[in-house]
C-alpha positions in Angstrom: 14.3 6.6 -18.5 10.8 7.2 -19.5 9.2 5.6 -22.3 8.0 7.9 -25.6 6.5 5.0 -27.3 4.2 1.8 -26.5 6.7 -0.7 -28.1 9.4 0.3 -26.1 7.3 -0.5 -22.6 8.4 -3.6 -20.7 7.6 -7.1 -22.5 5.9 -7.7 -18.9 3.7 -5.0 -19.6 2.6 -5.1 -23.1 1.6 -8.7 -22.5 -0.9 -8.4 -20.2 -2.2 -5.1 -20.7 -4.8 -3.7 -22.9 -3.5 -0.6 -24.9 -5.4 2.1 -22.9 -4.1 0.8 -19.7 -0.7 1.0 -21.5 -1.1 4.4 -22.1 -1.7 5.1 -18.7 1.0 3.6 -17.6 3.4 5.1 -20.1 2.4 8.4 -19.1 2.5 7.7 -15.1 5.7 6.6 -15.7 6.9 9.8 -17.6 5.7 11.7 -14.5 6.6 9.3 -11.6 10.2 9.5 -13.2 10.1 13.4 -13.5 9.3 13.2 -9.8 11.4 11.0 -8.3 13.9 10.4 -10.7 14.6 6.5 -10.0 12.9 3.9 -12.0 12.0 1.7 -9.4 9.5 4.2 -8.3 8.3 5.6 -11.7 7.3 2.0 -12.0 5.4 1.7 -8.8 3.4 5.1 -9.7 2.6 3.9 -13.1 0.9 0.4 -11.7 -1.0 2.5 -9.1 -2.5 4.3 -12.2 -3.2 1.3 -13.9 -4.9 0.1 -10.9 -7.5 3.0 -10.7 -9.2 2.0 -13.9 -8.2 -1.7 -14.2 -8.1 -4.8 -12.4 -6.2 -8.3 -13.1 -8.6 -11.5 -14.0 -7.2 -14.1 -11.7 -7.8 -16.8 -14.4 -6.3 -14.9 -17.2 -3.9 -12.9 -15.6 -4.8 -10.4 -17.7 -5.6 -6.7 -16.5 -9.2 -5.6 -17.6 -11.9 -2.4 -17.2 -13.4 -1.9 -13.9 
């Protein structure tokens, strides 16, 4: 089920995610489930969004600005 708020995203997300790139994802999740209805998939279409704007510091593994 899609997420309406930033605390209720995955631990695995909040953790290693800056909060703009957790708005992204929240909201390509929303529409990734909307579209394909499975959660599995939503979650795939909200880390390619992610990805567009952010990449993950090897030495951090943290996800910052490109």
């Amino acid at each position: 089920m899609p997420y309406t708020r930033l605390e209720d995203l995955p631990d695995s997300v909040k953790q290693v995610l800056p909060k703009h790139a957790q708005e992204i994802y929240k909201g390509a999740f929303k529409g990734g489930y909307k579209e394909y209805s499975n959660e599995q998939s939503a979650h795939r279409v909200a880390w390619a969004a992610v990805k567009k704007e952010y990449k993950k510091d090897e030495s951090s593994g943290k996800w910052k600005k490109k």
